[in-house]
N, C-alpha and C positions, 0 to 999 in steps of 0.2 A: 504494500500500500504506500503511497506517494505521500510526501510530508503534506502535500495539498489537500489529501483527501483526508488526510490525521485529521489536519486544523479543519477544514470545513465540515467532517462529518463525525470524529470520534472526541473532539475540544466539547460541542455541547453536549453529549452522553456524560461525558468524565466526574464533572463537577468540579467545582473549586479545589479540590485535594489533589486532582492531580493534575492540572493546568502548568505547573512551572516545567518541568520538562519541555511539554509540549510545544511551551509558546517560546521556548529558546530555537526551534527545530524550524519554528512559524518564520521567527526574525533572523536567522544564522543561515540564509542562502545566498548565492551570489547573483549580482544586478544582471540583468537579462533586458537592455531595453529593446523597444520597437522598433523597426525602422521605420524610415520616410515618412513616419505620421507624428503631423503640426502637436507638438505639445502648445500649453496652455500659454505661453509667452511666447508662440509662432516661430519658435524653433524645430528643426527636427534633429528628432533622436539620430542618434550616429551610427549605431549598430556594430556591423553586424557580430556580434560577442553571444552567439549562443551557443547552449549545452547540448550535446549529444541528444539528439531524437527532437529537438524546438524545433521549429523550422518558423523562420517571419511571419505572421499571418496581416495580409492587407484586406481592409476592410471594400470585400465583393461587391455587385449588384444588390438591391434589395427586391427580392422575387414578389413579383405579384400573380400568384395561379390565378389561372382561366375556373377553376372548380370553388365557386366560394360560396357553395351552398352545399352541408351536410350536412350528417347526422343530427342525435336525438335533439341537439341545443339550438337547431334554426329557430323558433319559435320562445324560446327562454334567453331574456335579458340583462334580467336580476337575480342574482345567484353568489354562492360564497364558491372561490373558488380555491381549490387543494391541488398542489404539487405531492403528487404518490406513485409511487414504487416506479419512480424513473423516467419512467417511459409514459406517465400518464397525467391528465390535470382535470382533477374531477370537479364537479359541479351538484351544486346543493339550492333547494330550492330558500330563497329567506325566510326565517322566524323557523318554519320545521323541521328543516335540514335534511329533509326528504331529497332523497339522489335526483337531479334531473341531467344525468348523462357525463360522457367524458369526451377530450380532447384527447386524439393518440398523433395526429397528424405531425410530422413533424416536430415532435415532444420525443426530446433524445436525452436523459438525464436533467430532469426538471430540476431545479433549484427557486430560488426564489422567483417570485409573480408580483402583477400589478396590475390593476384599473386604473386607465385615463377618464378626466373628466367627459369622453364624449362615449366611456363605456368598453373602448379597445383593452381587452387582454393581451398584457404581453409575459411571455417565458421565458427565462435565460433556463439555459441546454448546457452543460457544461461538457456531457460527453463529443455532440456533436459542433461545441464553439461556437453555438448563434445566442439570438435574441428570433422569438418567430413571435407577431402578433397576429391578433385574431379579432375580427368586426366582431360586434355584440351580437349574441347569439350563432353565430359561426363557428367551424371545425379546423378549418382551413386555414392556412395562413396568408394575409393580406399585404405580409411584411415578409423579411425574413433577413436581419441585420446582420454582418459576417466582418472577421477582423477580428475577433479577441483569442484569446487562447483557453483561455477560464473562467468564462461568464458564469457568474454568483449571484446576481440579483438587479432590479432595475428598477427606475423609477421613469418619469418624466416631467416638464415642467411646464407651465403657463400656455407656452408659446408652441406644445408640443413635441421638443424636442427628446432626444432617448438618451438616458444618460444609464451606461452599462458598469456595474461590480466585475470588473475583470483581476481575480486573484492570482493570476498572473503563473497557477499550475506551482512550482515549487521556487520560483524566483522574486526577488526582489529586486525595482519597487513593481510593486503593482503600480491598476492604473484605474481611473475614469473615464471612462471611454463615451465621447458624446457624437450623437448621429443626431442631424437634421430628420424631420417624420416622413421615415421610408426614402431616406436619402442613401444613394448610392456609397458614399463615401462618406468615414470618419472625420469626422470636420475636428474634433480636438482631442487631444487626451491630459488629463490631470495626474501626475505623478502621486503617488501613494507612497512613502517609504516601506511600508510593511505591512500584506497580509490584509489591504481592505475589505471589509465584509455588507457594510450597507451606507446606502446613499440616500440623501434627500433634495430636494429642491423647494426652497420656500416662494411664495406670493411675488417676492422681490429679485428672483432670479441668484441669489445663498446657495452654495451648492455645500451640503453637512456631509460629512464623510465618518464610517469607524472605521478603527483599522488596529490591528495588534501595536503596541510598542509596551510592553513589560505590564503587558493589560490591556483593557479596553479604552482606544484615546478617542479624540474628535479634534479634527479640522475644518475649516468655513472657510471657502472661496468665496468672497463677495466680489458680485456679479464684477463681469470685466476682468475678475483681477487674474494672474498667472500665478499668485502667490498664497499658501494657504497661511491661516492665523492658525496659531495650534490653541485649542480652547481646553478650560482648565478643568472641567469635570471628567472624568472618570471611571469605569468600570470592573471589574473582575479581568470578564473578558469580552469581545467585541461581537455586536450581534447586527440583526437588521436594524433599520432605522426607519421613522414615519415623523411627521411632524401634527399640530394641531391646528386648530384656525388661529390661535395665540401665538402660536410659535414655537410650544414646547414641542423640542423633542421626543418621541418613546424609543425608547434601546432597549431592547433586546437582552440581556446578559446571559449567554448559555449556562454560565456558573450557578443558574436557581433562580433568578428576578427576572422584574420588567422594569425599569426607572423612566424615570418623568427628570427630566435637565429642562429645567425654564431660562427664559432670557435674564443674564449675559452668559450661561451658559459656564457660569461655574462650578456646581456640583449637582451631583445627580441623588433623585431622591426615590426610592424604592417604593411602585405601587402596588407590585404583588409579588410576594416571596414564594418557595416552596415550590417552587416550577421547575418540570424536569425536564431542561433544555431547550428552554425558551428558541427561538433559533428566527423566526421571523413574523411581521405583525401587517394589520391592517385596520382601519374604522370605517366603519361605517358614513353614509354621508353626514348625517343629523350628530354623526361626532358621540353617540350615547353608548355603540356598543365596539369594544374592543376584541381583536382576533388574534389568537398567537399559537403558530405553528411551532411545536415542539418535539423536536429530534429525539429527545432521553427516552417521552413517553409512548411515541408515533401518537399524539390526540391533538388535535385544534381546542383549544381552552378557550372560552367566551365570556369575557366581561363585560361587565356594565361599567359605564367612562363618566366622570374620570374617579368615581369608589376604589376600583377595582375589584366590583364584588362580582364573585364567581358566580355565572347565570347556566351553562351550560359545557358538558366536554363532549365532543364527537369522536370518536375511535373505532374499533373494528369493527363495531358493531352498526357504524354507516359507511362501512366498506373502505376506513383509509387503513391501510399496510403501512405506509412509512409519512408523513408531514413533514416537508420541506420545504415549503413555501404558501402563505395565505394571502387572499387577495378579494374585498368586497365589491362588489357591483351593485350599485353605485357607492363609488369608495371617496372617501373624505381626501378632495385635491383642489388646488388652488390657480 
């Protein structure tokens, strides 16, 4: 198993106890950058310095299939949706959780997911190296973003732009990888020193980053900038990231929590403990109910926002095998 796959999929099972090894393994690899794509101060990486079996990846076409009408979800809009056992991203009907279908197309090692304000589901693939999104209600993919090496998670922003979790497989730095919507080409990438895990994008164009450095850190690109500010809260260890209509933060900490870091982004304050492997989150639009896919338990855990009182857990017995990523439709975006 690849130190990638340690930190990305055996870091939130472990718990706090045994995290130091690990994240020595996360941070202790050697820099691998990209070629020929514009980092964030419109220089380009220099290359070409990689390790036996990398190979460059430049970010391809964005495919548009002629087939953009399937399966059982044509007809279902509004739905919670679950990254499971890989190769799948299931779909639940709101408030009952009742199954309404799955996404296989194109769905090659699901990791984290996301709802755009106009309803577009998008999946980062980390076996197959995309980002593939999918119309509302659709099976198919409409998109299908290419160029990273270890797409982990995705978000996007105002302007609908795709900003990709590329962990970068066992090198450091990772990166942020930003696509224009359903642009051919990577228009930028954000430097990560280590081991990024989740990304945000505020109302203001803020791009929030986690990422390992001897724990869970946070960086904030303001808008424009090439240069991140390293912000001074904190975690265990580094998870996905969402924001609120305030501005808080939610992190993730696979170490057992969920924390709330409010503006300026000093310390981070624990709204639910006892969680076994928090790993990545989503709300609702009305901002009342919180989602959080967790790796340690395989269950999607359902809070009520911002209590953090526990309302519901979905697990085998609504058919998820593994949770690695959660995503509401219509999901809370700015």
């Amino acid at each position: 198993m690849s130190i990638s796959t340690t930190c990305r999929r055996l870091v939130p099972a472990l718990g706090a106890l045994a995290v130091a090894g690990t994240l020595a393994a996360c941070s202790g690899a050697s820099q691998n950058a990209g070629v020929g794509v514009p980092q964030a101060d419109g220089n380009a990486f220099p290359g070409p310095a990689l390790r036996s079996g990398v190979f460059a990846r430049f970010a391809g076409p964005a495919n548009a299939p002629t087939h953009l009408n399937a399966s059982p979800l044509t007809k279902i809009e509004r739905d919670l949706f679950v990254s499971n056992s890989a190769n799948a991203v299931l779909a639940f009907k709101n408030q009952t959780y009742k199954s309404a279908g799955e996404i296989t197309d194109d769905v090659n090692g699901s990791d984290g997911i996301w709802v755009d304000k106009h309803q577009n589901l998008y999946v980062s693939n980390f076996n197959s190296a995309t980002v593939t999104e999918y119309a509302p209600g659709g099976s198919s993919p409409i998109c299908t973003y290419y160029g990273m090496v270890d797409p982990i998670n995705v978000t996007t922003d105002d302007a609908g732009n795709v900003y990709v979790v590329d962990f970068y497989v066992d090198q450091n730095p990772g990166y942020i990888d930003k696509f224009a919507q359903c642009s051919s080409t990577m228009s930028t990438q954000y430097p990560i020193s280590s081991g990024p895990q989740g990304v945000a994008v505020d109302r203001h164009g803020d791009i929030f980053v986690s990422y390992y450095s001897h724990g869970g850190a946070f960086v904030e690109f303001k808008k424009g900038s090439s240069q991140p500010t390293t912000l001074a809260a904190t975690t265990v260890l580094p998870g996905g990231l969402i924001l609120d209509k305030n501005g808080n933060l939610i992190a993730e900490d696979p170490a057992g929590s969920i924390d709330i870091i409010a503006p300026p982004y000093n310390s981070a304050k624990k709204l639910v403990t006892g969680v076994n492997g928090p790993f990545h989150s989503a709300l609702n639009r009305k901002e009342d109910l919180l989602f959080s896919a967790n790796t340690g338990s395989n269950t999607v855990t359902v809070y009520r926002y911002p209590s953090g009182e526990l309302l519901d857990t979905l697990g085998a017995s609504n058919g998820i095998t593994t949770a690695q990523g959660v995503a509401e439709s219509p999901n809370a975006t700015f």
